[in-house]
C-alpha positions as a LaTeX table, in Angstrom:
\begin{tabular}{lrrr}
\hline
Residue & $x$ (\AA) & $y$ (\AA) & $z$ (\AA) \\
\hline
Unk1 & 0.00 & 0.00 & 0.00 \\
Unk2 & 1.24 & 3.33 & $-0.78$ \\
Unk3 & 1.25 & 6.01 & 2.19 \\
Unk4 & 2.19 & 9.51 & 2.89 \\
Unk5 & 2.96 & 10.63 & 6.14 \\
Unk6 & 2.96 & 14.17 & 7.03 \\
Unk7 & 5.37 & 15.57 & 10.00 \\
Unk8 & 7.85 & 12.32 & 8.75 \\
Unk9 & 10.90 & 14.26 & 10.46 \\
Unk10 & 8.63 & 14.34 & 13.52 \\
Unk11 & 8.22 & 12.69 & 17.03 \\
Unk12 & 5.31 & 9.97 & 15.84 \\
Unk13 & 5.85 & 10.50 & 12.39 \\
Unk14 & 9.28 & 9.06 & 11.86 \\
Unk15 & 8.66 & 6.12 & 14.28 \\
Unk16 & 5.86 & 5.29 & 12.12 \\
Unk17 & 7.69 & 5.36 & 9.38 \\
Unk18 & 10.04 & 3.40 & 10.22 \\
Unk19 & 6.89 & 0.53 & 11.44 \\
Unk20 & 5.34 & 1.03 & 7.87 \\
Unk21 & 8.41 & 0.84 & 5.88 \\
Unk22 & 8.82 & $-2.73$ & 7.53 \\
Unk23 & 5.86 & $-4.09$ & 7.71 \\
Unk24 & 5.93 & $-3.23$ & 3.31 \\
Unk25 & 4.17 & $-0.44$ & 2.82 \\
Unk26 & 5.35 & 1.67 & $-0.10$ \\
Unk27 & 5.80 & 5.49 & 2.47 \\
Unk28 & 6.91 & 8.92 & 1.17 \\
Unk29 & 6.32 & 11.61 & 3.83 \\
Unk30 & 6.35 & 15.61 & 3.90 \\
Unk31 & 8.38 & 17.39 & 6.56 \\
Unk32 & 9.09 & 21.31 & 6.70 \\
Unk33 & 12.00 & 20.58 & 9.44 \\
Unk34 & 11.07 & 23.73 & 11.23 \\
Unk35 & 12.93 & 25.00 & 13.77 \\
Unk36 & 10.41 & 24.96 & 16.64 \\
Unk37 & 12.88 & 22.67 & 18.39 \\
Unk38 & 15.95 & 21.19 & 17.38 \\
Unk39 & 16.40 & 20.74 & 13.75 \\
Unk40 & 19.23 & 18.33 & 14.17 \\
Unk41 & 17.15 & 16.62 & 16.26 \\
Unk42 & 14.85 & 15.79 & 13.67 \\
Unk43 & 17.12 & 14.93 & 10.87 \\
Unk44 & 18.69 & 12.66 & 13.10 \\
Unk45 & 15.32 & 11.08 & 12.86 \\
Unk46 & 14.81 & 11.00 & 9.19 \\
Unk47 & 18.35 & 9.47 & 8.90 \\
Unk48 & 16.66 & 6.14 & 10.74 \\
Unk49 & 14.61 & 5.90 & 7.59 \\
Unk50 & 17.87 & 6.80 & 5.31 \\
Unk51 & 18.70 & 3.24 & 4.88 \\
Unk52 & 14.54 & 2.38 & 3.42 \\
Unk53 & 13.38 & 4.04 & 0.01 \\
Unk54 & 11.51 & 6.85 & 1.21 \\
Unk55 & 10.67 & 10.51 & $-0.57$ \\
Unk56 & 10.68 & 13.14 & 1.69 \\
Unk57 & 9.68 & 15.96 & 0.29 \\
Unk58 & 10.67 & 19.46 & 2.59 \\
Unk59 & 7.85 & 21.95 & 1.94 \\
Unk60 & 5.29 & 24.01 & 4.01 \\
Unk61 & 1.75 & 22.34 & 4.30 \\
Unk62 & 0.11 & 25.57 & 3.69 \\
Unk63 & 1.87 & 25.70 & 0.22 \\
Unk64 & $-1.02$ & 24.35 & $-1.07$ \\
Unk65 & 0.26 & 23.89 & $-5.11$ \\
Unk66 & 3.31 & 22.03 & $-3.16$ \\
Unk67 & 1.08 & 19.87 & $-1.33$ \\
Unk68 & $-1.15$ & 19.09 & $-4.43$ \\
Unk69 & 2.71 & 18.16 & $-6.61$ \\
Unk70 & 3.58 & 15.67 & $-4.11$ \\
Unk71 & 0.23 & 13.62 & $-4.05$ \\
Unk72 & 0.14 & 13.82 & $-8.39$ \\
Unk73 & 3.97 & 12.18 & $-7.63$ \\
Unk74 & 3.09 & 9.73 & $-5.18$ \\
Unk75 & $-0.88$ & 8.99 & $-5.93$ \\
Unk76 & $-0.81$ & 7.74 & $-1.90$ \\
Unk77 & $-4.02$ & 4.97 & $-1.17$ \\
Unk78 & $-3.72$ & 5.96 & 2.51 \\
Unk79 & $-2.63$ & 9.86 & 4.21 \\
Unk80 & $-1.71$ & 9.95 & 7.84 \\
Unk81 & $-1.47$ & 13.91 & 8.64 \\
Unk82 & 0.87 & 14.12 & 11.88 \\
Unk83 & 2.30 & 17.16 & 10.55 \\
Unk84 & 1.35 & 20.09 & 12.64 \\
Unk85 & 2.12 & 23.81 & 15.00 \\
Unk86 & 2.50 & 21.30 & 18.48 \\
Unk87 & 2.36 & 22.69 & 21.82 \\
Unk88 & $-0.63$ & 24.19 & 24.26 \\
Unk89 & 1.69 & 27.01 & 25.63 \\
Unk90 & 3.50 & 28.03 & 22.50 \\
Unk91 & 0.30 & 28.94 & 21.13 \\
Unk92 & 0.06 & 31.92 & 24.07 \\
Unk93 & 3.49 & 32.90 & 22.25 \\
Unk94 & 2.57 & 32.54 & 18.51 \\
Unk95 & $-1.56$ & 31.92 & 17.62 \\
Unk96 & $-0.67$ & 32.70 & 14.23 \\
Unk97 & 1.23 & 29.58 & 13.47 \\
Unk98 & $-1.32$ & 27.50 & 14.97 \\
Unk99 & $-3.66$ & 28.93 & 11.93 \\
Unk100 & $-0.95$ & 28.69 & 9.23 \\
Unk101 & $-0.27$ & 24.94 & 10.05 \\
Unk102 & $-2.81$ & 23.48 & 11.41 \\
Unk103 & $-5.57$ & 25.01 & 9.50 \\
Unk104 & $-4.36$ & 26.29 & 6.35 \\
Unk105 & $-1.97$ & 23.33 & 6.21 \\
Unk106 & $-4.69$ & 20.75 & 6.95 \\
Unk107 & $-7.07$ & 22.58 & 4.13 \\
Unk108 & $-4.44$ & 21.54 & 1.78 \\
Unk109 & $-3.83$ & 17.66 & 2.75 \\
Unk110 & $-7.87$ & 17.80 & 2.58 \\
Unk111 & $-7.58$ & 18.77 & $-0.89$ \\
Unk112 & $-5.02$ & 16.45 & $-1.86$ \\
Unk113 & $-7.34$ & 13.41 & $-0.56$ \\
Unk114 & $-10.34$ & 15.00 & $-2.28$ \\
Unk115 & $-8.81$ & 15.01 & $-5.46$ \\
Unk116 & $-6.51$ & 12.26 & $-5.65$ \\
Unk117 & $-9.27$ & 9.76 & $-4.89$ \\
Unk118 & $-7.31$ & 8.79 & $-1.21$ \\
Unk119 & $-9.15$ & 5.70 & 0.27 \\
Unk120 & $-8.00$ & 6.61 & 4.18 \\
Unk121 & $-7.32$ & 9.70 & 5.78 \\
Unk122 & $-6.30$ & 9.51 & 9.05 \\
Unk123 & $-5.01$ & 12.57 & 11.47 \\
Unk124 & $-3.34$ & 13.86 & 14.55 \\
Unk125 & $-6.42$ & 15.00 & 16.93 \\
Unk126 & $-5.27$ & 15.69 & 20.53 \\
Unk127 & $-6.92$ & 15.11 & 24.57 \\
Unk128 & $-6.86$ & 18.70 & 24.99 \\
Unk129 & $-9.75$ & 18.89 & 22.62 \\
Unk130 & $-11.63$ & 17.78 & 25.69 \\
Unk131 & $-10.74$ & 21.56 & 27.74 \\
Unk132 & $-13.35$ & 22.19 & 29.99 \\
Unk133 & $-14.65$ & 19.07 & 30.01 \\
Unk134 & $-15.03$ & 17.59 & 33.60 \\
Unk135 & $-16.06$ & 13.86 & 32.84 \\
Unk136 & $-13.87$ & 11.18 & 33.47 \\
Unk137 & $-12.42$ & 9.33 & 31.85 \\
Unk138 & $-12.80$ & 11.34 & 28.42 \\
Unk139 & $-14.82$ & 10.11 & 25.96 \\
Unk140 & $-15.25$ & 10.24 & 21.91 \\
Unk141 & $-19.37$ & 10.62 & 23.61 \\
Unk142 & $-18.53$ & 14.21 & 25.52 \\
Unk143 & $-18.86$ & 17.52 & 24.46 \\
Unk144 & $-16.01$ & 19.22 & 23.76 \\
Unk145 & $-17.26$ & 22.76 & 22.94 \\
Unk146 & $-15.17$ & 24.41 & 25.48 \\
Unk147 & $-11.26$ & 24.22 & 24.55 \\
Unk148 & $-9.04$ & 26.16 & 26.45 \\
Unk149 & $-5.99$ & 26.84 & 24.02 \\
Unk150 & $-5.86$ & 27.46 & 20.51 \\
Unk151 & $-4.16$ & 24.34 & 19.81 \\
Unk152 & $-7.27$ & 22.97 & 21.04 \\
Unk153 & $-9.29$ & 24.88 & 18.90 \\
Unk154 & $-7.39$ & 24.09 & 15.81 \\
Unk155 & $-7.72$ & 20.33 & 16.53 \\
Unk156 & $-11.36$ & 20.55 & 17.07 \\
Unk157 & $-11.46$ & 22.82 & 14.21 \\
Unk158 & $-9.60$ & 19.44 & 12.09 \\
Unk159 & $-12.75$ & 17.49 & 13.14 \\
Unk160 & $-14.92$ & 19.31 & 11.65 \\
Unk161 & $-13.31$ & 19.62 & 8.41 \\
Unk162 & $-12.31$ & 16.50 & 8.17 \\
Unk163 & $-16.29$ & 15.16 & 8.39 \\
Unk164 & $-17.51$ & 18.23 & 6.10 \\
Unk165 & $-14.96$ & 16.29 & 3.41 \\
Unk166 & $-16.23$ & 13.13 & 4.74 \\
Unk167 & $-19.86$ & 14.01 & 3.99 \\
Unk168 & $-19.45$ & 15.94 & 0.54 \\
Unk169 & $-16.47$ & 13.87 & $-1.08$ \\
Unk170 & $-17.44$ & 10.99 & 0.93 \\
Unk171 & $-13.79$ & 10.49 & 2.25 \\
Unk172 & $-12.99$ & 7.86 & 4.76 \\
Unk173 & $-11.56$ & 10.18 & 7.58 \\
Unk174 & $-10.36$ & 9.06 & 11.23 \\
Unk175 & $-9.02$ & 11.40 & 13.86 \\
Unk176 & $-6.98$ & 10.61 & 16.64 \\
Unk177 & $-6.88$ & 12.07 & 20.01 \\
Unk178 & $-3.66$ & 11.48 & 21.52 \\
Unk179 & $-2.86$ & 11.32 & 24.98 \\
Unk180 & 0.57 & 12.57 & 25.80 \\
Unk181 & 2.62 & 10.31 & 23.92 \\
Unk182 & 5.66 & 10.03 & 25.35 \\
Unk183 & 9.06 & 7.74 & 24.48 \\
Unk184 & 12.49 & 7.80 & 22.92 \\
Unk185 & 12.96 & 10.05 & 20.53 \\
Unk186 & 10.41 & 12.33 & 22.07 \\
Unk187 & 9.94 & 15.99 & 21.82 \\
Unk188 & 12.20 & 18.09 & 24.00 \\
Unk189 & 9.25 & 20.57 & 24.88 \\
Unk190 & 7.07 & 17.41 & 26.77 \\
Unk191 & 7.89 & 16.93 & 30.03 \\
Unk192 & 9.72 & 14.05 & 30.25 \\
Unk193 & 12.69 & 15.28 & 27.93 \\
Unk194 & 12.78 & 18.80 & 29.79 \\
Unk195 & 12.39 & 16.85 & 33.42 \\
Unk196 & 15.15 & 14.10 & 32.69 \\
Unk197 & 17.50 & 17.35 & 31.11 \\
Unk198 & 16.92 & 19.39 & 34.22 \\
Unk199 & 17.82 & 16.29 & 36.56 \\
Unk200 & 21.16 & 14.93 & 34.97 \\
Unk201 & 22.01 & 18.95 & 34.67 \\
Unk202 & 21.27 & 19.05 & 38.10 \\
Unk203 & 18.74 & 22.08 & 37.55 \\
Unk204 & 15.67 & 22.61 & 39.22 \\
Unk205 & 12.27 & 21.36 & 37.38 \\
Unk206 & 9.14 & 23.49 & 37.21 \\
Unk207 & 5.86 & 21.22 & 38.73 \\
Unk208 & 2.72 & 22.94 & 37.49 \\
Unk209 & $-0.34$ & 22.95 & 39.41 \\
Unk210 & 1.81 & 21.83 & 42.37 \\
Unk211 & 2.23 & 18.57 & 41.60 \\
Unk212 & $-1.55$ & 17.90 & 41.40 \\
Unk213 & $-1.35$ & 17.03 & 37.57 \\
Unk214 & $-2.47$ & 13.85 & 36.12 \\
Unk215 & $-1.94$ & 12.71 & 32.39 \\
Unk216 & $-2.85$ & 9.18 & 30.38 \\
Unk217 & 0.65 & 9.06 & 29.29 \\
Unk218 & 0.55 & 6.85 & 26.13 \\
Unk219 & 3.66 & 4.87 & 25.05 \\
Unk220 & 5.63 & 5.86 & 21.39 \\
Unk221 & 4.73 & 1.78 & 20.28 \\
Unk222 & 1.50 & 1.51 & 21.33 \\
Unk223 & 0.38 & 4.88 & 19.28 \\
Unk224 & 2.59 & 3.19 & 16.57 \\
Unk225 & 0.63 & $-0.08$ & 16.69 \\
Unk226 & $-2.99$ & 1.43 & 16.50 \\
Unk227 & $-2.11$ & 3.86 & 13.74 \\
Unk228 & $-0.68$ & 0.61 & 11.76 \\
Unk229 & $-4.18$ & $-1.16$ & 12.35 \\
Unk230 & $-6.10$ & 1.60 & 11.48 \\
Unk231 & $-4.19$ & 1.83 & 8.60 \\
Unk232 & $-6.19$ & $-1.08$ & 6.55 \\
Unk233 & $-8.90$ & $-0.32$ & 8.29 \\
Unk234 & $-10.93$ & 3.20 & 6.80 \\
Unk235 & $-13.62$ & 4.89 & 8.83 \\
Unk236 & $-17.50$ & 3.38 & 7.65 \\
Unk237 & $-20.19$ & 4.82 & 7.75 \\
Unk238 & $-22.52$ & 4.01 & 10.66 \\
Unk239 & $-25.75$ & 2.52 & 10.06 \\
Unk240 & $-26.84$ & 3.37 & 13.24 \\
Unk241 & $-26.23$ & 6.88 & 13.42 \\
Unk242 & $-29.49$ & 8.25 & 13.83 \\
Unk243 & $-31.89$ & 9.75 & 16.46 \\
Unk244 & $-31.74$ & 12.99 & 18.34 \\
Unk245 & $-28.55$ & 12.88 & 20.50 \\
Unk246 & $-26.43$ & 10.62 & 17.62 \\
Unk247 & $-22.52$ & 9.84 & 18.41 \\
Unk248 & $-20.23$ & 12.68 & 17.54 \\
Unk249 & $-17.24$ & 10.67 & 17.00 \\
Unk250 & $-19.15$ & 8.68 & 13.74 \\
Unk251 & $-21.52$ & 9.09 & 11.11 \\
Unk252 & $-23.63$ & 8.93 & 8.21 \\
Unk253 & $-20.63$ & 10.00 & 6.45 \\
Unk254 & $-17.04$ & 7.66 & 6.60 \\
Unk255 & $-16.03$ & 9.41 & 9.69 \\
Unk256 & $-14.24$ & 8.08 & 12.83 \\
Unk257 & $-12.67$ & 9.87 & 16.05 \\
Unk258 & $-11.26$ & 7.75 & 18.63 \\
Unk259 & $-8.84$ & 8.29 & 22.30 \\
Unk260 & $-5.43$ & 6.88 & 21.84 \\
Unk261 & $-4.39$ & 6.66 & 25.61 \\
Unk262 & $-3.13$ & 4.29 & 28.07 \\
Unk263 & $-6.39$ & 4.53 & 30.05 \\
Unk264 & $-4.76$ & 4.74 & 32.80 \\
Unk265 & $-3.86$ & 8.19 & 34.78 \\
Unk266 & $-0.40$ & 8.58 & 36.51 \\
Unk267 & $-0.12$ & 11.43 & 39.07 \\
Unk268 & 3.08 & 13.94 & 38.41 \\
Unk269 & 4.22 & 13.21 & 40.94 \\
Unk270 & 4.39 & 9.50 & 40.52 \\
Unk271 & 5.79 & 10.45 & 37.04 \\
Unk272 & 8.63 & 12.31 & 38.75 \\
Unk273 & 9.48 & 9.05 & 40.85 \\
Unk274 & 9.62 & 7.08 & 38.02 \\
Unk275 & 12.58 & 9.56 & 36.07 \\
Unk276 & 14.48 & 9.41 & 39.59 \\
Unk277 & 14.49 & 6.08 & 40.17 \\
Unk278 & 15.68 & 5.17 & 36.44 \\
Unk279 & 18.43 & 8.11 & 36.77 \\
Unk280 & 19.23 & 7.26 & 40.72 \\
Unk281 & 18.86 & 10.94 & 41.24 \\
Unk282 & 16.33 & 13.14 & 43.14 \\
Unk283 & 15.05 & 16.23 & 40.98 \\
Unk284 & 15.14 & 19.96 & 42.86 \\
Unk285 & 11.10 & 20.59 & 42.54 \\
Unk286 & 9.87 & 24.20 & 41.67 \\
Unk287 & 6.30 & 24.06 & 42.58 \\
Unk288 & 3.76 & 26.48 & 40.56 \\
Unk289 & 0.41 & 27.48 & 39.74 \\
Unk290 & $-1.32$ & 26.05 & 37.01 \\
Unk291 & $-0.38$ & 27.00 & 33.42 \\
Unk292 & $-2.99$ & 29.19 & 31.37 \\
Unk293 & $-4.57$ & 26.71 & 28.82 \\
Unk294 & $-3.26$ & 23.20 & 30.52 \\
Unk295 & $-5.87$ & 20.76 & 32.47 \\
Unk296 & $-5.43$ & 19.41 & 35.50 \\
Unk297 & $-6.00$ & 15.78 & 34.28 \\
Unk298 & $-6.24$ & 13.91 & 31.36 \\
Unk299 & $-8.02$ & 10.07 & 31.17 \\
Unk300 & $-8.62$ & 7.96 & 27.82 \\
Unk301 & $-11.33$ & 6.02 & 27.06 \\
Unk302 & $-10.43$ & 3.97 & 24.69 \\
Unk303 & $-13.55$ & 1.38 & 24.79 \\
Unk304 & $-14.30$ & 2.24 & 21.02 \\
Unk305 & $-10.60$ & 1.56 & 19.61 \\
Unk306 & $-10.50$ & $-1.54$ & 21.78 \\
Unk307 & $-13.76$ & $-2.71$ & 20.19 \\
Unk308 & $-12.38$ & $-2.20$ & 16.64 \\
Unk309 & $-9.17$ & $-2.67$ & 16.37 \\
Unk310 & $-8.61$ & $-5.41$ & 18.70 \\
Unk311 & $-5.97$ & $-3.00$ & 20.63 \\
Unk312 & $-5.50$ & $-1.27$ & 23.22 \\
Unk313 & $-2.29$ & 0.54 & 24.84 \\
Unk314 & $-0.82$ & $-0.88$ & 27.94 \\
Unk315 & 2.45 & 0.26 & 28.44 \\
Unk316 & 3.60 & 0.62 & 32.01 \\
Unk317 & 5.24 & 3.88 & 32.71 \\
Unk318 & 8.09 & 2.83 & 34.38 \\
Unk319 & 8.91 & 0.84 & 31.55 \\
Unk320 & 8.36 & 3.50 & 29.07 \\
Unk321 & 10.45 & 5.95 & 30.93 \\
Unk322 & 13.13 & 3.93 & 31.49 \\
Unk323 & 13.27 & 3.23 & 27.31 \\
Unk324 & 13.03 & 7.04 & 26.53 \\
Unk325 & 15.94 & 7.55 & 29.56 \\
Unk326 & 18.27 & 5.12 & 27.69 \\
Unk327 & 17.47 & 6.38 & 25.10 \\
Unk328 & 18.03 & 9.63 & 25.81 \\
Unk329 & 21.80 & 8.96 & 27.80 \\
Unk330 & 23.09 & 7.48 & 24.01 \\
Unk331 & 21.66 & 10.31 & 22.00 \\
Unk332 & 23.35 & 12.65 & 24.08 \\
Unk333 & 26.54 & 10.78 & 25.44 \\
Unk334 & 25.75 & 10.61 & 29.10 \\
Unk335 & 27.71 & 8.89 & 31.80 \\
Unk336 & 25.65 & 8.81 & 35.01 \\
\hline
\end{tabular}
């Protein structure tokens, strides 16, 4: 199967790559290699894939004639769009790139699958679509009218576009809502890169909310592993869709949201043990208010990708930490 994979140079996007490319898939991807963090970082990524035959094209999603070149080249059966402005605090900083990339940019991949006759479109949602939502854990059921950071918004915003293209073009679409995915390789603006920095450099680490956080932290592999089954498996329409209170996260149309999280909350705090325990060193805490646009606790439920896809993630988080940790001591040449 041929398939393009947007944000290849990035965190999820060149792991699954690298999954694809072995399991046989024919992948090409598009990367701008922005400079939002470390751009060495991320070729050091793409040159994992260097040994596989794999087009990377470097262009700007919101280059829409660009966008449209690559899928004449490639004429892709499946899209995964992972490319996208990341991060709920940079968008305090910066709003407009959040519109640039994630909505312009996400216009254009739309496009591309409307009219390159794409049989599966699937993209990068996120848990902080949920905002103001109270109910736990989170579900593809709730309302999530109330965002609380652009980011958000722009995710949400994805949704919707993604099942107006569903509904007129009738294009199999499936969004993803991941839950802080976390592993080696990982971003160096999540947590768990900036904590396990801080500690080695002996610097103190900022705990928001005062250590009363919880997140559904959500291994690299397993979001790997339910992107690859989704992958021969398109959104359908549902027969059932009707009455007056119908699901939001299907259709009518081919059009499928689902939670991608361990369904399982860890405390910060507990997090935090789990980095000092791998590195055998305690972390100096700097203990502060809750960030604007964060949420005090995130919680998958992933019922609905269990259901159909056979799969859910189980990771245990002192496992995963401890991979990202080693990880992290070869990348950078660390003797503890």
């Amino acid at each position: 199967m041929k398939v393009l994979i947007t944000g290849t140079a990035g965190f999820i996007g060149s792991h699954l790559s690298k999954r694809l490319l072995e399991d046989g898939h024919l992948v090409s991807g598009i990367d701008n290699i922005n400079d939002y963090y470390s751009v060495q970082l991320k070729k050091d990524r793409l040159n994992l894939l260097l040994d596989d035959k794999i087009n990377v094209y470097k262009i700007d999603l919101e280059n829409s004639e660009k966008v449209m070149s690559v899928f004449e080249k490639e004429r892709p059966d499946v899209v995964i769009n992972l490319a996208a402005q990341a991060g709920v605090r940079y968008s305090l900083e910066n709003p407009h790139a959040y519109i640039t990339s994630n909505i312009n940019g996400f216009t254009s991949i739309l496009e591309g699958c409307r009219h390159y006759d794409v049989k599966n479109l699937i993209y990068a949602s996120s848990s902080s679509v949920y905002g103001a939502n109270t109910s736990k854990p989170f579900s593809t059921t709730d309302n999530i009218d109330h965002p609380l950071s652009l980011y958000a918004a722009t995710k949400k915003a994805n949704e919707l576009m993604a099942h107006t293209y569903s509904h007129l073009y009738n294009l199999p679409t499936t969004g993803l809502r991941f839950f802080t995915v976390y592993g080696p390789w990982g971003r160096p603006d999540m947590a768990l890169f900036k904590f396990t920095k801080a500690i080695v450099n002996d610097d103190p680490i900022d705990v928001y909310n005062h250590g009363n956080m919880m997140r559904d932290f959500t291994y690299i592999d397993d979001i790997v592993e339910a992107i690859t089954r989704l992958v021969v498996k398109p959104a359908q329409p549902d027969s059932n869709w009707t009455g007056s209170n119908p699901d939001p996260s299907s259709s009518y149309a081919p059009y499928k949201v689902y939670n991608i999280g361990n369904n399982s909350p860890v405390r910060l705090m507990e997090f935090i043990e789990a980095i000092e325990n791998r590195l055998g060193k305690k972390a100096k805490k700097n203990y502060m208010d809750l960030q604007p646009g964060d949420v005090p606790e995130t919680y998958a439920n992933v019922d609905d990708l269990y259901n159909n896809i056979d799969f859910k993630p189980e990771t245990k988080i002192q496992d995963g930490v401890n991979n990202f940790i080693d990880w992290y001591l070869k990348y950078y040449n660390i003797k503890l």
